[in-house]
KOLKOLKOL-605913 format. One record per residue (C-alpha): x, y, z. Coordinates in steps of 0.5 Angstrom, whole numbers, padded with zeros to 4 digits, always signed. Example, Ala and Ser with C-alpha at 12.3 -4.5 7.8 and 13.67 -1.06 7.14 Angstrom:
REM KOLKOLKOL-605913
+0025-0009+0016 +0027-0002+0014 
***
This chain:
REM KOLKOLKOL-605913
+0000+0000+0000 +0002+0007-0001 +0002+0012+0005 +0004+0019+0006 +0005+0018-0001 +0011+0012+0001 +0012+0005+0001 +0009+0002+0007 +0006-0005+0011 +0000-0006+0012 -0002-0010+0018 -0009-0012+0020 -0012-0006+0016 -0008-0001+0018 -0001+0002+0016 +0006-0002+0020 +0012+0001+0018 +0015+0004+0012 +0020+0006+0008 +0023+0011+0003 +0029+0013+0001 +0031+0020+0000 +0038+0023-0004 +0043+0023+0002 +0040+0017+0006 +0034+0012+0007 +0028+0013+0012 +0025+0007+0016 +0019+0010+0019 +0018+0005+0025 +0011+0010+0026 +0011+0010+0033 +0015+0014+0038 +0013+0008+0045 +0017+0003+0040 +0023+0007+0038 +0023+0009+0046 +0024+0002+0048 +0028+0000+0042 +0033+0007+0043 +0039+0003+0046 +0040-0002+0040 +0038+0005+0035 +0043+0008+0038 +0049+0011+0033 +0042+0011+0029 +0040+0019+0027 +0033+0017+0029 +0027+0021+0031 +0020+0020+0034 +0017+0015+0029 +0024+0014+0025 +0031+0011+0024 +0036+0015+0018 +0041+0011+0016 +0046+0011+0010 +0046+0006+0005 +0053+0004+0007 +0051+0003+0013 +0043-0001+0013 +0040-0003+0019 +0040-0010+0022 +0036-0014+0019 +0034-0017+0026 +0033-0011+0029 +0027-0009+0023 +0024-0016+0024 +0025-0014+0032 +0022-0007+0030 +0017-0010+0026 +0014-0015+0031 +0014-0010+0036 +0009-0005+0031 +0004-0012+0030 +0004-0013+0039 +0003-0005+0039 -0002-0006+0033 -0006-0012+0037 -0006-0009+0043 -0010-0003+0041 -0017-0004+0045 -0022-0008+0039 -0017-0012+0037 
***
């Protein structure tokens, strides 16, 4: 799906995680600030704001950190109250 005019993954009708990459680095748009808080001592040495992580093309991010991150968006997303 697109969303916000990026890439993104949809998880139980709704928006996970997305990405894009721009003219000096890529964007890992993690979409929410309580997982990357959690996640803030393994994103360290990341430039990373409050639902992103940027990094280099010469520096990618661990694939076990963005399965990490991932799983930790589909937890956050199933325990939403409805769900």
């Amino acid at each position: 799906m697109i969303s916000y005019s990026v890439p993104a993954f949809k998880y139980r009708g709704r928006p996970l995680v997305s990405f894009v990459a721009a003219a000096n680095h890529l964007s890992f748009f993690v979409q929410s600030p309580a997982v990357m808080e959690a996640h803030k001592a393994e994103l360290e040495g990341y430039d990373t704001s409050k639902g992103t992580v940027r990094f280099a093309v010469e520096k990618p991010l661990p694939e076990a950190l963005v399965a990490k991150l991932v799983r930790a968006r589909m937890a956050e997303t199933d325990a939403r109250p409805g769900r």
